[in-house]
N, C-alpha and C positions, 0 to 999 in steps of 0.2 A: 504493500500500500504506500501513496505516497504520504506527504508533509498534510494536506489538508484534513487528510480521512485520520489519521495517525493523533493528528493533535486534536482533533474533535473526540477521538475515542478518550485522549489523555486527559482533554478538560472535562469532559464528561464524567469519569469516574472519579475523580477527586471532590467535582461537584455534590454529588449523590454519594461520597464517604462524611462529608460535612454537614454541621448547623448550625445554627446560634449565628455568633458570631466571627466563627471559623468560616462559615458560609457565605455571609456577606461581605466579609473581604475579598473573598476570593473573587466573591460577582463583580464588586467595587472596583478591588484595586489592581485586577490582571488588564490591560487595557492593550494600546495597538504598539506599546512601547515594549510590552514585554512579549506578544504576538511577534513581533519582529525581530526579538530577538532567538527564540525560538527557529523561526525560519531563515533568517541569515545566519545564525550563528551557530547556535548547537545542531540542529535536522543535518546540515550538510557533512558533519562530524562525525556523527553515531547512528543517524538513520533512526532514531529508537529515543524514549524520553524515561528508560529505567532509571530509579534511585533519584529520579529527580521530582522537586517536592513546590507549585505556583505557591506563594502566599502563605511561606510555613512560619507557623508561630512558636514563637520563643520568648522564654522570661528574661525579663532584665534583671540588673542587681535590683530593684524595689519591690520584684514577682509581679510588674506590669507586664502587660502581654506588649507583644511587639511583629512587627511582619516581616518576615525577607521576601524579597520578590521570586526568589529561588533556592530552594535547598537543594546542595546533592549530596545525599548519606549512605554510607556505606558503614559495615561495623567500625571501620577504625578511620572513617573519613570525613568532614563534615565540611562544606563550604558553603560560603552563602555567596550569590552572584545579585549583584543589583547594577537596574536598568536605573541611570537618573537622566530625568527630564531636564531643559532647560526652557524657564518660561520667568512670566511676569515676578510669579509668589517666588522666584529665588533673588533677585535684586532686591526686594524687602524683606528676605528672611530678616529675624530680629535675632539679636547677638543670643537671645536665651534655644532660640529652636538653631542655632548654629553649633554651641557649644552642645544641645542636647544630640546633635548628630554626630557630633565626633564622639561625645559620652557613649554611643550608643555600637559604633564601630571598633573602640575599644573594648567596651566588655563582651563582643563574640571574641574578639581575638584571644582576651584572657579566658575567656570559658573554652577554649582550645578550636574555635573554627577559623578559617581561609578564609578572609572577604574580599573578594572580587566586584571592582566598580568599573561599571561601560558608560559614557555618555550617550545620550542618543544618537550623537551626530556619530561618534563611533560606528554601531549599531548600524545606522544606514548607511554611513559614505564607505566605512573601511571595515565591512564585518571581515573580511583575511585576516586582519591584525587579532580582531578578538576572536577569531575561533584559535590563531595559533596560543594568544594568549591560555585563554581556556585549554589545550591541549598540554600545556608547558605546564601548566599551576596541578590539572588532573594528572598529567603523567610522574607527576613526583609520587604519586602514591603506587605507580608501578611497581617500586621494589616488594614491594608486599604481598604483588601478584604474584611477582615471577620468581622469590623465594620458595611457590608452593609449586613448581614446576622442576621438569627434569633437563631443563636445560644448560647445556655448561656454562662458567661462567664467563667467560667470552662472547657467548651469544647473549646472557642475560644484559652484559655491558653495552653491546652495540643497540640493543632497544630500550636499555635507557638513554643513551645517546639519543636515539631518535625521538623518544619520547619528550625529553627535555626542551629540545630545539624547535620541535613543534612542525616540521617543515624537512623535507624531502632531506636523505644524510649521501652523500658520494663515496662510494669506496677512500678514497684519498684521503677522506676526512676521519673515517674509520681508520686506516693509517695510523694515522699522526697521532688520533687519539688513543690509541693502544699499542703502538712501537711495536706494529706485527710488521711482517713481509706483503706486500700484495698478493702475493700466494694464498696465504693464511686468512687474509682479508675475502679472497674470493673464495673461499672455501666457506668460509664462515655463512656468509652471505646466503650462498646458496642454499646451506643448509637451512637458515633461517624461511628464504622465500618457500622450501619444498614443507615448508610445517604451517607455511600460511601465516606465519609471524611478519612479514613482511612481501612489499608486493614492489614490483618496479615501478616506479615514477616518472623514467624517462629513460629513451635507448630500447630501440629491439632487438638490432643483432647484438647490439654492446648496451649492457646495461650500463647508463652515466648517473644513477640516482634510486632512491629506495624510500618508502615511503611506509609508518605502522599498518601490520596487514588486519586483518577481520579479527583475527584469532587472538590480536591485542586489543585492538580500538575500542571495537563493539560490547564487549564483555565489561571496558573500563564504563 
């Protein structure tokens, strides 16, 4: 299915697991800012909206409830991603709801989550930057994946490499970054794309580039 059917099915059951007040945020405050980011940003990433959570509620330090515009949680993962607008009500924000926003991004970060902030103009002129963003921030939690895998550690390094970077990695670069031979570099490699951990980027007879395959991405 594509992006429209996918995120209808995704808003929809989140919808219908809520009420009260957990409900009317989410009617309220998911709008065409965070629709788009969805569709530019993450959909082209992961194809799939698993582990991730529109208009998730969390207590502050005074047990006020509070919104992120996205949670993505996993057992040992938690980030909050927020879409901010720019309009009228931010040139008059008042010094008390300015300090209460930085209060407020401080204490996820002491309660142990990732905040990730996109502006909108982000979002719409240059969603590449933020998905590699988004790819970079989520693939740190790859070692935890690929700890539970049978992979050597040679190969676990060259997909966090690529993980990291967010963005297509070159044999050469794999190189330099592990003071192997290009022998040993294209050996790796290969191994790596026959297990679907990796997929070519660019080059048919001669692969010039390599890119996270399904068998990483999609499951992160």
């Amino acid at each position: 299915m594509g992006f429209e059917e996918e995120y209808q099915i995704f808003m929809n059951a989140h919808l219908q697991a809520r009420t009260g007040e957990r409900l009317r945020r989410l009617e309220e405050g998911h709008k065409h800012a965070e629709m788009l980011f969805l569709k530019q940003v993450w959909w082209p990433l992961f194809h799939h909206f698993r582990y991730l959570h529109p208009e998730y509620e969390v207590n502050d330090f005074q047990d006020d409830k509070r919104y992120l515009d996205f949670a993505y949680i996993r057992p040992t993962i938690r980030i909050c991603l927020e879409i901010d607008g720019y309009g009228p009500h931010l040139k008059n924000i008042s010094r008390w709801r300015f300090s209460d926003s930085l209060e407020r991004q401080n204490q996820l970060v002491i309660d142990g989550w990732t905040v990730i902030r996109f502006s909108y103009d982000q979002v719409s002129e240059n969603p590449r930057r933020c998905q590699q963003i988004v790819q970079q921030v989520i693939g740190r939690s790859l070692g935890d994946e690929l700890n539970q895998t049978t992979l050597s550690l040679v190969e676990k390094e060259v997909l966090r490499l690529a993980a990291r970077k967010g963005e297509p990695i070159s044999p050469i670069e794999v190189e330099k970054y592990l003071k192997l031979s290009d022998k040993t570099v294209k050996k790796v490699l290969t191994q790596l794309v026959n297990k679907q951990m990796l997929i070519p980027a660019s080059g048919i007879v001669r692969i010039r580039s390599y890119r996270l395959g399904n068998q990483v991405k999609h499951p992160i």
